[in-house]
TINU-893641 format. One line per 5 residues: their letters; for each residue x, y, z of C-alpha. Coordinates in Angstrom, 2 decimals. Example, Ala and Ser with C-alpha at 12.3 -4.5 7.8 and 13.67 -1.06 7.14 Angstrom:
AS) 12.30,-4.50,7.80 | 13.67,-1.06,7.14
This chain:
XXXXX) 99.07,128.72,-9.56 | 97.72,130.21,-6.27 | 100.99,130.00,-4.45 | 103.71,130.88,-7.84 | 105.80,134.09,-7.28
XXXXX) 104.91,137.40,-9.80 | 108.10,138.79,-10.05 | 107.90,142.70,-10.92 | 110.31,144.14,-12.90 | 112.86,145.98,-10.35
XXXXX) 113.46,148.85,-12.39 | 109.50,149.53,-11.67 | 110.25,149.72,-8.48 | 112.08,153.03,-9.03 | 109.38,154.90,-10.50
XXXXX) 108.16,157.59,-8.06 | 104.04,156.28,-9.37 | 105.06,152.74,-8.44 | 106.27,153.39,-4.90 | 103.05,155.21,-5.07
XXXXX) 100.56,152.96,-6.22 | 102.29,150.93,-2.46 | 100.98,153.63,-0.23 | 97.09,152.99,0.92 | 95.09,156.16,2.23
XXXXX) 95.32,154.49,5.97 | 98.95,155.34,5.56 | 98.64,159.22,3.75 | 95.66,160.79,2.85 | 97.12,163.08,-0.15
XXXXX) 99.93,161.12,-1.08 | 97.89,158.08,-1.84 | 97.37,155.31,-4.35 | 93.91,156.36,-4.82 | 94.24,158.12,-8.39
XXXXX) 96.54,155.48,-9.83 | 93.98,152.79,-8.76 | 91.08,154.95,-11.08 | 93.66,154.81,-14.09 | 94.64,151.03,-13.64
XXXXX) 91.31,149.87,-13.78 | 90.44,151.08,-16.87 | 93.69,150.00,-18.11 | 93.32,146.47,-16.96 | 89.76,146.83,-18.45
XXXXX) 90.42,147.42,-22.13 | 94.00,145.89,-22.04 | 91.66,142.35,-21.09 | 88.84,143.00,-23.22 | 91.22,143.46,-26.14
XXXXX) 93.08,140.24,-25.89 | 89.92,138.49,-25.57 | 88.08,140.34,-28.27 | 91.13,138.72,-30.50 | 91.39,135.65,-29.00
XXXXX) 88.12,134.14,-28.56 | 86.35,135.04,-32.18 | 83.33,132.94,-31.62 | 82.75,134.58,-28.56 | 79.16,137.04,-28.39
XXXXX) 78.96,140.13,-26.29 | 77.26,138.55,-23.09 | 79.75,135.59,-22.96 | 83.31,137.77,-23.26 | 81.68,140.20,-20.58
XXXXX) 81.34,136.82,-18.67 | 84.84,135.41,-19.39 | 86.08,138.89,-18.26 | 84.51,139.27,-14.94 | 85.48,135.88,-14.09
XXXXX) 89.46,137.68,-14.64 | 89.39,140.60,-13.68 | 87.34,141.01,-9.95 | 88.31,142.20,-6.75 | 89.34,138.24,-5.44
XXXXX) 91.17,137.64,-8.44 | 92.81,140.97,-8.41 | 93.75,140.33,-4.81 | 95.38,137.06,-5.36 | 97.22,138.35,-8.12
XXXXX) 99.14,141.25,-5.80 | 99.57,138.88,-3.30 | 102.06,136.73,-5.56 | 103.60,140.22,-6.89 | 106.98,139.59,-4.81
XXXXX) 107.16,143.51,-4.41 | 104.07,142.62,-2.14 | 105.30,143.35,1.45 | 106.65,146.70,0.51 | 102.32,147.66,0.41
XXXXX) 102.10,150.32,3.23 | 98.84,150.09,5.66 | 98.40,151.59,8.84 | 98.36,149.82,11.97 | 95.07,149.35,12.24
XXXXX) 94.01,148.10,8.30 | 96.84,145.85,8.75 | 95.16,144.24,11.32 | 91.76,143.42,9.93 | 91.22,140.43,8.54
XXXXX) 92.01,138.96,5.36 | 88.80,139.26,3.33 | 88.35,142.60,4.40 | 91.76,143.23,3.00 | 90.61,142.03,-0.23
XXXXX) 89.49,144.90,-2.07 | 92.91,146.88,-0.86 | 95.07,144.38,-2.30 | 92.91,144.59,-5.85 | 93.33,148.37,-5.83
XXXXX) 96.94,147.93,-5.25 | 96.93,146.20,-7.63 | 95.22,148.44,-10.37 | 97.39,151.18,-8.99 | 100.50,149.07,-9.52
XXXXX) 98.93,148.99,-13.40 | 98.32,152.76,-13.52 | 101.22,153.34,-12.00 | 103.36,151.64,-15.42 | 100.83,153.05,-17.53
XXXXX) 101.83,156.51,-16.65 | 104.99,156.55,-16.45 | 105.98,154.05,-19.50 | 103.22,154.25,-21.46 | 100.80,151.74,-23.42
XXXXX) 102.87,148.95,-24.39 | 104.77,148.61,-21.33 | 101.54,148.61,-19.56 | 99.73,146.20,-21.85 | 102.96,143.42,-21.42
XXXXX) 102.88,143.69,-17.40 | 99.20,143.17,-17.16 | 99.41,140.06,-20.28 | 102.78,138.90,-18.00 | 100.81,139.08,-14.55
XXXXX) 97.37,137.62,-16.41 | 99.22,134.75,-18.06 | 98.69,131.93,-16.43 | 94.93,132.19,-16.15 | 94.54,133.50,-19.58
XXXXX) 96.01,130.12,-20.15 | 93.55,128.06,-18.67 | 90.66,129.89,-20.13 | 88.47,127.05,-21.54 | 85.50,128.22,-24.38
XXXXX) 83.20,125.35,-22.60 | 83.56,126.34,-18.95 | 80.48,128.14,-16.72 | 81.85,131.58,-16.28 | 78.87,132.68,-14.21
XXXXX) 79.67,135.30,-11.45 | 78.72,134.01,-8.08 | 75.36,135.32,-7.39 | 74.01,133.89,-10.43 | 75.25,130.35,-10.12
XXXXX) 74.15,130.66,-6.26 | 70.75,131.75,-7.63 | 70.85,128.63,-9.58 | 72.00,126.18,-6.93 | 69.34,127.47,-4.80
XXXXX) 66.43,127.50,-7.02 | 67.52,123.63,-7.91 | 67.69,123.38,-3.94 | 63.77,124.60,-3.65 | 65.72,127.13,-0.94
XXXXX) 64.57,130.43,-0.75 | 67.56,133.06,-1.87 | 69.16,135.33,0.29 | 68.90,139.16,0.62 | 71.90,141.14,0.31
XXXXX) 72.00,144.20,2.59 | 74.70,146.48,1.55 | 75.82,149.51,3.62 | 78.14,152.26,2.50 | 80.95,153.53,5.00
XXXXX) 80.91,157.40,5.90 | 83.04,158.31,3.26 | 80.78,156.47,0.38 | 83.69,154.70,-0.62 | 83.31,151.40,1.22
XXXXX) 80.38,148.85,1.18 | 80.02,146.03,3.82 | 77.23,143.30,2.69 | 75.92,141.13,5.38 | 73.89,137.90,4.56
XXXXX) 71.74,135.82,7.23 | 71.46,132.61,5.80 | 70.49,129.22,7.34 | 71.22,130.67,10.88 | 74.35,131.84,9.48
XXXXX) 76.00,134.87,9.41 | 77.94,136.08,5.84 | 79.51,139.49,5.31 | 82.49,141.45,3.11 | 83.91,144.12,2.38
XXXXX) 84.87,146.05,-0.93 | 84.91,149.54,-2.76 | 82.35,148.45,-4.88 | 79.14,147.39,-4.33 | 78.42,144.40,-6.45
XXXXX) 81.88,143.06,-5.27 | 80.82,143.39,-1.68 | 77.61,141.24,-2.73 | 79.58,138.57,-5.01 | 82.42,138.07,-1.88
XXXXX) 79.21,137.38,-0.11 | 77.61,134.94,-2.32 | 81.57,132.79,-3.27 | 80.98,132.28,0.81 | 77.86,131.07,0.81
XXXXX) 78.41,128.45,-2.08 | 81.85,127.71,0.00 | 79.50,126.68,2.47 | 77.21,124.84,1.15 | 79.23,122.62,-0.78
XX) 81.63,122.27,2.46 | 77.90,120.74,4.08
């Protein structure tokens, strides 16, 4: 699933908000994907919690918030816009193309969303709600009721309280412009840390490392 091509419809490609939604700030600081990335998300949001809302009927509250978060997250998201096979046409500058992959993460998620708002706006509600249900598909496939769709930090908070191993702390710290957060875990005499717009994805990057490692050792 990981490696299968997205193909995006070419006639998106057109639209002046799509060729948009491919421009990062590094690149232009008013003509951005910034704005398009707000409107996606919520898009994405509702368009998700919709489908499973009428898919999943014996589903409460707390466990389609759960099944959601396990969708729709910044390392998801980023995977997702990595198979889009409009992908390379993303503009960074220089030096954001150079850092490294997981600090890339969150940029390729908000492409991502922008990518979203981007069909939203320009072709309205049901054209947006097929291209996210098309680009979702295959994972909306392999939703199973009985799986453990605990977020990171709480099934590392679990593995470590089983482990008698004392959890870690999570020290996040915002970037200049507030719109940034870098988390950096010491743990076993090992150093964790990621990057993301938004703080609790910063922390769960952190945490999906952590378990990486530990059931790696």
């Amino acid at each position: 699933m990981g490696n299968s091509v997205i193909k995006v419809n070419q006639s998106y490609l057109e639209l002046p908000y799509f060729k948009q939604a491919l421009v990062h700030k590094s690149v232009s600081q008013t003509k951005n994907n910034e704005r398009l990335e707000f409107l996606g998300d919520a898009v994405i949001e509702i368009i998700i919690s919709e489908y499973l809302f009428n898919s999943f009927l014996e589903m409460d509250e707390g466990r389609l918030t759960q099944v959601r978060a396990s969708l729709v997250n910044t390392k998801t998201l980023s995977e997702m816009f990595l198979q889009f096979d409009c992908s390379d046409d993303l503009q960074l500058s220089k030096g954001t193309t150079k850092l490294d992959e997981t600090h890339k993460y969150s940029i390729y998620a908000g492409t991502l969303e922008a990518c979203v708002g981007a069909v939203f706006i320009s072709l309205g509600w049901d054209e947006s709600k097929e291209f996210i249900l098309a680009i979702f598909k295959s994972r909306l496939e392999l939703i199973n009721t009985s799986d453990d769709f605990k977020d990171a930090k709480s099934r590392l908070q679990e593995k470590l309280q089983a482990l008698n191993i004392d959890l870690p702390t999570y020290k996040v710290t915002p970037n200049k412009e507030g719109n940034q957060f870098e988390c950096n875990v010491e743990f076993q005499q090992k150093f964790y840390k990621a990057s993301s717009s938004i703080k609790k994805d910063s922390e769960q990057q952190v945490a999906e490392l952590i378990l990486e490692h530990i059931c790696k050792a």
